[in-house]
C-alpha positions in Angstrom: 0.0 0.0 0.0 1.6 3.2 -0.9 1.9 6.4 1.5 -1.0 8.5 -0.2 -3.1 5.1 0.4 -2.2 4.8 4.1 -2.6 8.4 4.8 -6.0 8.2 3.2 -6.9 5.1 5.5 -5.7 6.8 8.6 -8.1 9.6 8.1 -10.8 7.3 7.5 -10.6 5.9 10.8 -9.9 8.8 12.4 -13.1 10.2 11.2 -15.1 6.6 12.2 -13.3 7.3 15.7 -14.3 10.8 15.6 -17.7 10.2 14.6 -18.2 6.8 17.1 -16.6 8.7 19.9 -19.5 11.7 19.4 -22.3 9.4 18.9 -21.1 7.5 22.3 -20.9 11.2 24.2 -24.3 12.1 22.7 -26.3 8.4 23.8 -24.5 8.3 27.0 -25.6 11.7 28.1 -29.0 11.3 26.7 -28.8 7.5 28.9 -27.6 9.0 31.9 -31.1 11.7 31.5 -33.4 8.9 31.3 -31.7 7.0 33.8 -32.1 9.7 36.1 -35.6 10.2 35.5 -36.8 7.0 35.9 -35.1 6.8 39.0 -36.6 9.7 40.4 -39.6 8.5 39.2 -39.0 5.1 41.5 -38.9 6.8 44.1 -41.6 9.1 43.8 -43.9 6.1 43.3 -42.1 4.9 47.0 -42.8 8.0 48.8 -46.5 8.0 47.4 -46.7 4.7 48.6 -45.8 5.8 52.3 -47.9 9.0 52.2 -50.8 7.0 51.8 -49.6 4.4 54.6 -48.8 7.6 56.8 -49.8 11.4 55.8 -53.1 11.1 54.3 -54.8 11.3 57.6 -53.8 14.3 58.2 -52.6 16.1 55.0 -55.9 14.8 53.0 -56.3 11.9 50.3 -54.2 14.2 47.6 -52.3 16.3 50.2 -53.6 19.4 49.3 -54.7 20.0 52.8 -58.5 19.8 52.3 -60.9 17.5 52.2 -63.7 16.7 50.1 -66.2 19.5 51.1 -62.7 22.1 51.3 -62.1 22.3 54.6 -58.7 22.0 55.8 -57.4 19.2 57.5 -55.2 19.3 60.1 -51.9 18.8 58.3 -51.4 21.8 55.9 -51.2 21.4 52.3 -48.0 19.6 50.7 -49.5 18.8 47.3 -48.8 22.6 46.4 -46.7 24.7 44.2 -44.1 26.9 46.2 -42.4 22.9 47.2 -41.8 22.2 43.0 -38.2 22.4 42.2 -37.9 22.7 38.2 -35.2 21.5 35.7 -33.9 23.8 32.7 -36.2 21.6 30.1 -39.4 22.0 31.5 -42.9 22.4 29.8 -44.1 25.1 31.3 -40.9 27.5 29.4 -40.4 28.4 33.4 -36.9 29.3 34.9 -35.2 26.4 36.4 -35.0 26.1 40.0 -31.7 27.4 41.2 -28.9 24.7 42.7 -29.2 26.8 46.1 -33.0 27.4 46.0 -33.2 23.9 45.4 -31.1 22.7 48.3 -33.0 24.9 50.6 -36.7 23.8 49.8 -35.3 20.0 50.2 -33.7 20.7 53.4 -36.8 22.2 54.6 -38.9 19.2 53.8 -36.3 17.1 54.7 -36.3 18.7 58.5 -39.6 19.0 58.8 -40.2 15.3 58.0 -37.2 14.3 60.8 -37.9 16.5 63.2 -41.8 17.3 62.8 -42.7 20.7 63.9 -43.3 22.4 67.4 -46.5 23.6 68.5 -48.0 21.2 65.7 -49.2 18.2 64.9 -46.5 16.9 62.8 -44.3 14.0 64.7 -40.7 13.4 64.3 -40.7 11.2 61.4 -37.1 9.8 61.3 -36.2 7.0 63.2 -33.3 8.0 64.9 -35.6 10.2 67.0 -38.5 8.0 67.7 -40.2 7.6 64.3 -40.9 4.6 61.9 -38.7 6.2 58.7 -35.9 5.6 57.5 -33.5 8.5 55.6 -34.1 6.6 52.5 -37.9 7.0 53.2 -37.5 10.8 53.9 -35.5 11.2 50.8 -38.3 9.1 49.2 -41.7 11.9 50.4 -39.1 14.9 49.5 -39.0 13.5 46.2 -42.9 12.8 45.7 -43.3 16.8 47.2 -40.8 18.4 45.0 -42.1 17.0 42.2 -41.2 15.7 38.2 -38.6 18.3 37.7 -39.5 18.3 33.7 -42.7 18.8 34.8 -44.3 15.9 32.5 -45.8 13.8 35.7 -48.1 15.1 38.2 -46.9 12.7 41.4 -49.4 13.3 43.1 -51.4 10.9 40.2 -49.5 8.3 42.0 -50.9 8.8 45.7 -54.1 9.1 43.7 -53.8 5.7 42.6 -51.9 4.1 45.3 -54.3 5.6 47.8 -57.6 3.8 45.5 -55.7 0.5 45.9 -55.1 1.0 49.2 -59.0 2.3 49.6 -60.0 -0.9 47.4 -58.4 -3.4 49.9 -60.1 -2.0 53.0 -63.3 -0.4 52.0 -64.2 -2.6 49.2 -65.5 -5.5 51.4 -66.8 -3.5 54.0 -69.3 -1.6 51.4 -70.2 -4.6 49.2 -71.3 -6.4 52.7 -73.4 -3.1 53.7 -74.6 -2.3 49.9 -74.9 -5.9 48.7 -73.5 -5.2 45.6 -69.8 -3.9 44.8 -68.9 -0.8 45.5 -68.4 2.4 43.3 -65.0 3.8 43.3 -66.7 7.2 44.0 -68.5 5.4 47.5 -64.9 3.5 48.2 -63.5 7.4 48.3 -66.5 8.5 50.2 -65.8 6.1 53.1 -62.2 6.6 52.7 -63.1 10.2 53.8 -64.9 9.6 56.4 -62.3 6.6 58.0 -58.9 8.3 57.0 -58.7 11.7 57.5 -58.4 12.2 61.2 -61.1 14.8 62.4 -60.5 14.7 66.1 -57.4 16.4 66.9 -57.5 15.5 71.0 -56.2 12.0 69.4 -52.9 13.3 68.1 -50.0 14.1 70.1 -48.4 17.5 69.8 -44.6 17.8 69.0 -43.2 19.3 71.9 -39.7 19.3 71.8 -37.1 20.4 69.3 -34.4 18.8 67.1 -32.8 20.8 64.8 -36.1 22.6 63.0 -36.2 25.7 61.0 -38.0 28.9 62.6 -41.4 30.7 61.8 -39.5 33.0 60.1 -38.3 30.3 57.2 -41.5 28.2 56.8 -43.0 31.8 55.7 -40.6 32.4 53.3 -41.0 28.6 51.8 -44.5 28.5 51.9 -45.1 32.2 49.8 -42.5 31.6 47.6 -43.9 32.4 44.0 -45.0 29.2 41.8 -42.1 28.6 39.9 -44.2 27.7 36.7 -44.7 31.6 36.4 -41.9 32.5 36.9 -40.5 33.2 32.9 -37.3 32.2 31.5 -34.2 35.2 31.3 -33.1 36.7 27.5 -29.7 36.0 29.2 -27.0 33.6 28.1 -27.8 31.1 31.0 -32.1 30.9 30.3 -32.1 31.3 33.5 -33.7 33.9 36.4 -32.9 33.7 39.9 -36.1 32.7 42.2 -38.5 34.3 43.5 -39.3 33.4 47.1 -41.2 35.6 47.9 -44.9 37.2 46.3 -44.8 40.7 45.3 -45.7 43.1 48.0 -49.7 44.0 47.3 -50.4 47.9 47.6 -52.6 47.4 50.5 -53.7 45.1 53.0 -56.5 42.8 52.2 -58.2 39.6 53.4 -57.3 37.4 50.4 -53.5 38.2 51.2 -54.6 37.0 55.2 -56.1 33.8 53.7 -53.3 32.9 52.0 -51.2 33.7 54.7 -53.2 31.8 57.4 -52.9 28.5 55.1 -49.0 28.9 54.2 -48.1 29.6 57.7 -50.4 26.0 59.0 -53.0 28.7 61.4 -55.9 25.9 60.6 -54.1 23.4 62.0 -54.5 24.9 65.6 -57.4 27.3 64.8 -60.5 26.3 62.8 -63.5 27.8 60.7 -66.2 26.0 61.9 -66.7 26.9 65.6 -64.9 23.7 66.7 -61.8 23.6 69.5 -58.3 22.3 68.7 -55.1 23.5 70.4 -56.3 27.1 69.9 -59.8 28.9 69.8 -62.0 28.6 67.1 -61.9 31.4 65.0 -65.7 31.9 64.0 -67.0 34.7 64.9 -64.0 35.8 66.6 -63.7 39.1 65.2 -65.2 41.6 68.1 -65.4 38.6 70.9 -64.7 39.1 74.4 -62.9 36.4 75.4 -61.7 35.4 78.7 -58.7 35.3 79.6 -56.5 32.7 81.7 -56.1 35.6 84.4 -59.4 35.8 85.5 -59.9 39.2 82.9 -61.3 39.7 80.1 -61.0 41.3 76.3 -62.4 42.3 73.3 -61.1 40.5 69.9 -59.7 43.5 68.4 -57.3 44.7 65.6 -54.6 45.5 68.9 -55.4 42.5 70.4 -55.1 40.3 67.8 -51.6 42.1 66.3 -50.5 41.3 70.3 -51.6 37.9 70.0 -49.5 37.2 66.9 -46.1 39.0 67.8 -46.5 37.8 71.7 -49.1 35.1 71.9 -48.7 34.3 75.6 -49.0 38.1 77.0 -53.1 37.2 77.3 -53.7 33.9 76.5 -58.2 32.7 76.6 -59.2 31.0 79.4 -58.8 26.8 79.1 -55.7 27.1 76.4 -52.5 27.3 79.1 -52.0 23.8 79.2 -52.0 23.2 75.4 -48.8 23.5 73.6 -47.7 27.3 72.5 -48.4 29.1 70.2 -45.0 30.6 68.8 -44.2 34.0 67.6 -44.9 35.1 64.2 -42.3 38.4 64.7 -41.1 38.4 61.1 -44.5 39.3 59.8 -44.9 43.0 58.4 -47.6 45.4 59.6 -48.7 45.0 56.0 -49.2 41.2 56.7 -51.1 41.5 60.1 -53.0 43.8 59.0 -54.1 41.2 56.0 -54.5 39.0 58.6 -57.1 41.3 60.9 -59.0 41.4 57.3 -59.1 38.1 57.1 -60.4 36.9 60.5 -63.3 39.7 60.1 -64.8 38.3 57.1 -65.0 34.5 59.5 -68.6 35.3 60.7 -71.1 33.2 62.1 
């Protein structure tokens, strides 16, 4: 073979190399993407699997925080927007999640499912302090709440359907026995209502003591941080806008701004709508009650009164509510918020 032949050879295979060596890159990166997503996806479909075995009672069927007729339930929502963490290549066109925005939403659910939350209902979850979890299993729920990071899978279809299984298997007999016939999957929910969600809070034990858990101050700033899936995409170089954690200040107080802030910051779970007890006094009609107090006095439920009783919640605290577990201090709220707040409680009349 002559020189002109050989050199004409080497290039040839220098070019297959070239070309094999690319196509290799390309597959193995595109691999290592699906890889990862159905991995995540795994264990998604684990941590559904122990929400319905452990939070649905008090988070609701789908973890939105309600139950069938909308009133909350005594876990707060989960199943909601300010937990998603997004990749670049989502479908909603949406700013990925930043790597530091991201490590702080998962080490707040992270800590919250360890260590539960004082003052609450939530129990230490982890079982190096007392729970029935392991990290893996944390790990697993973090993953189901933060959700499909493309944005193509709702996961909380999954505790949908693991939770109708799971409804199928213990309501199903019970209802074709009583009906006579089998059961509807819309009675098999119906029951699972009324038998799961736990309505009577004097049967749950209130996290008293602290390991490690975030303050008041950052479950605010998790839980009104914008939905990521509005928040557009940067003309930079990088397609990318650093998050929002926070919703534009309104102009002025309002009551719809003291809703929202009720929910985020878990108020229901202590204080309810409907003229029933918990840890804290019902908030119907509470707007303009006198209420007395542990001391023996008494006082009207005014805009003072209730800005004291959310910046110092123990200077006057209602008759019948000192041995229950405290309520903590909300001190990072503005004036703008409280005020919202006051709106809010007004428009809760009997």
């Amino acid at each position: 073979m002559n020189t002109s032949k050989q050199v004409n050879v080497m290039i040839g295979l220098l070019f297959v190399t070239f070309v094999v060596t690319v196509g290799y890159l390309f597959n193995e990166a595109n691999r290592q993407e699906v890889e990862s997503a159905e991995i995540n996806e795994r264990n998604a479909e684990r941590g559904a699997r122990l929400f319905v075995q452990n939070c649905r009672n008090c988070h609701g069927l789908d973890g939105s925080g309600k139950d069938a007729e909308g009133k909350g339930t005594i876990g707060v929502a989960v199943n909601a927007p300010h937990f998603l963490i997004l990749g670049k290549d989502n479908v909603y066109n949406a700013a990925a999640t930043s790597e530091s925005e991201a490590d702080n939403i998962r080490n707040y659910l992270r800590e919250t499912i360890t260590c539960g939350r004082v003052g609450t209902y939530m129990p230490k979850w982890d079982i190096q302090f007392g729970g029935s979890l392991s990290a893996t299993q944390v790990e697993q729920l973090v993953t189901l709440i933060v959700g499909d990071p493309t944005g193509k899978h709702d996961y909380w279809d999954l505790v949908l359907e693991e939770g109708e299984h799971a409804d199928e298997e213990q309501f199903g007999p019970v209802l074709e026995k009583e009906l006579g016939r089998h059961p509807t999957a819309a009675e098999i929910r119906a029951r699972s209502e009324q038998e799961t969600i736990t309505r009577d809070a004097a049967t749950i034990t209130i996290t008293t003591d602290n390991c490690g858990q975030f303050s008041n101050d950052t479950k605010l700033t998790r839980r009104t941080r914008v939905d990521p899936r509005t928040v557009a995409m940067d003309a930079g170089p990088s397609g990318v806008t650093p998050d929002q954690t926070a919703t534009p200040a309104p102009t002025g107080p309002s009551a719809a701004q003291g809703e929202q802030l009720v929910n985020a910051l878990g108020c229901l779970a202590c204080h309810t709508l409907d003229g029933t007890e918990l840890v804290g006094p019902t908030w119907l009609g509470v707007y303009g009650r006198t209420e007395q107090l542990e001391d023996g006095s008494s006082v009207v439920v005014d805009d003072a009164y209730i800005r004291e009783s959310i910046l110092m919640p123990q200077a006057k605290v209602v008759a019948g509510f000192a041995d229950v577990a405290a309520m903590p201090e909300f001190s990072s709220l503005t004036d703008l918020q409280i005020e919202s707040i006051i709106l809010y409680l007004q428009t809760i009349t009997e």
